[in-house]
N, C-alpha and C positions, 0 to 999 in steps of 0.2 A: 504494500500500500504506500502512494506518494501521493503527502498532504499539499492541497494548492491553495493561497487567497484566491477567489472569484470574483472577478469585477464585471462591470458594466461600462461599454462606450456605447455612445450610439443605443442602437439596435444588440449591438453580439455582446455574447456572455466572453470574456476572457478568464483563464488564472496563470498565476506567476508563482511557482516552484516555492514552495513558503520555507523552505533554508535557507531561499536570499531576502525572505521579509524581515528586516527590521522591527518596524511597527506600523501601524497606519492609526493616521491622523487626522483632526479636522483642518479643512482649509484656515491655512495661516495667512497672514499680511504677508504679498508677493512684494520684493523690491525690484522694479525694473532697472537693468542698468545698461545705459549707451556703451554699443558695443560688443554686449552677449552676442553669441551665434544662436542663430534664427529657431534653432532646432530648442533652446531654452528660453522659456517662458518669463524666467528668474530665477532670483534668491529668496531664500525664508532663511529667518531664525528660528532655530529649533532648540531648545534649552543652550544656547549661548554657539551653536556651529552652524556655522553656513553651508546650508543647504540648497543647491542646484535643483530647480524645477521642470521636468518635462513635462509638456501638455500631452500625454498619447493620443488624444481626440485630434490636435492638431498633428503629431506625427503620420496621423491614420488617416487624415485625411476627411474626420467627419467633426459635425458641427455638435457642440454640448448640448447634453439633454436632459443631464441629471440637476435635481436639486437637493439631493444628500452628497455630491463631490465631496471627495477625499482623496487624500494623499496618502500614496503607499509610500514606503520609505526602502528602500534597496538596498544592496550592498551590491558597486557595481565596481568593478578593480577592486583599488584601495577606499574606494571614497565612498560614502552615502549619497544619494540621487535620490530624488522626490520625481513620482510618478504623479500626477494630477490624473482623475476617476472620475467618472459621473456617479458613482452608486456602487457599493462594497454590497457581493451578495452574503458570501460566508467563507466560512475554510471548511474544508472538502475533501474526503481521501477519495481516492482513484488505484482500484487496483491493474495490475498491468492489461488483463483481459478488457477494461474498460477505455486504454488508450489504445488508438491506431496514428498511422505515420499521417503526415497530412495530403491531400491530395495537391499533386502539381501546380495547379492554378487555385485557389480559394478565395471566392469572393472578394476581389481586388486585392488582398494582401499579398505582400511578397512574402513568398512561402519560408525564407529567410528568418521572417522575425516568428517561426511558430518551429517549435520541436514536436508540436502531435496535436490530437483533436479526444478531448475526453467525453466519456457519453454515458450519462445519467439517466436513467430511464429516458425520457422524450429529450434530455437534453442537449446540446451539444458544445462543448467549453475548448476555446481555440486556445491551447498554450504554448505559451509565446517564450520566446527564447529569449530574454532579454538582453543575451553578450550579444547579439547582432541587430538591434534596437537604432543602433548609430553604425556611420559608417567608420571607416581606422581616422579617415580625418577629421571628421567629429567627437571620436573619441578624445585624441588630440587637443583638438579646442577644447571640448569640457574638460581636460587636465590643466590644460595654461587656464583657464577663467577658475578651475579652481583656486589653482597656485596664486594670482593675481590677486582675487576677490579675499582668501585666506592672510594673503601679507597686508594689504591695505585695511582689513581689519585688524589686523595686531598689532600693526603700528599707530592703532590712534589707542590702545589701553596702555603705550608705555608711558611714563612720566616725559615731561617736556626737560630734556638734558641742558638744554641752554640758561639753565639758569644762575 
């Protein structure tokens, strides 16, 4: 048995491997900042770490639907990454005979961002791969905006040396 979170975009039911969930959370205060790559939404504070926001609705390509959004929280390399959800259904086990591979083409997604299709009685839960959510050079950007966003926040809680 492999426990997943189940979310909602759109219309489709997703889940994401719950050994890379952190926690999930309610929508925070997003800070937009000039100069993010497109693919992030922003930054949150999250008990004092800055935390990188993907939209997957905007990854996906569909428009928000939900009004319980939430934030899944990841572990993605080294870093934490906030996922943005329209609606958290629950956590879920899946035993292997309940997954199959995905098919070739799936309803506009690139079959890339999904490692299988879990099936619940009438249900069907696309799960999603999330190391290939981004491209290597999006990856990239999100390490330097990490590294970036990380130092210019550290450097405003040291004491002022000048004096």
């Amino acid at each position: 048995m492999e426990k997943f979170a189940v979310f909602k975009i759109s219309d489709e039911v997703f889940g994401i491997t719950i050994s890379r969930v952190v926690e999930i959370i309610k929508v925070q205060k997003v800070f937009t900042i000039p100069g993010l790559p497109g693919f992030l939404s922003g930054v949150m504070n999250v008990r004092g770490a800055v935390i990188p926001l993907i939209d997957l609705r905007k990854r996906f390509g569909t428009e928000p639907a939900g009004k319980k959004e939430r934030i899944i929280l990841v572990r993605y390399d080294q870093e934490k990454v906030g996922f943005l959800v329209d609606e958290i259904r629950e956590i879920l086990s899946l035993a292997p005979e309940e997954m199959t591979r995905p098919p070739a083409l799936f309803r506009g997604f690139k079959t890339e961002y999904i490692t299988g299709l879990g099936r619940k009685g009438d249900s069907i839960i696309i799960l999603l791969n999330i190391d290939n959510l981004l491209t290597s050079e999006e990856k990239i950007m999100l390490k330097e905006s990490i590294e970036i966003l990380g130092e210019g926040l550290a450097g405003t809680d040291k004491p002022d040396e000048r004096q």
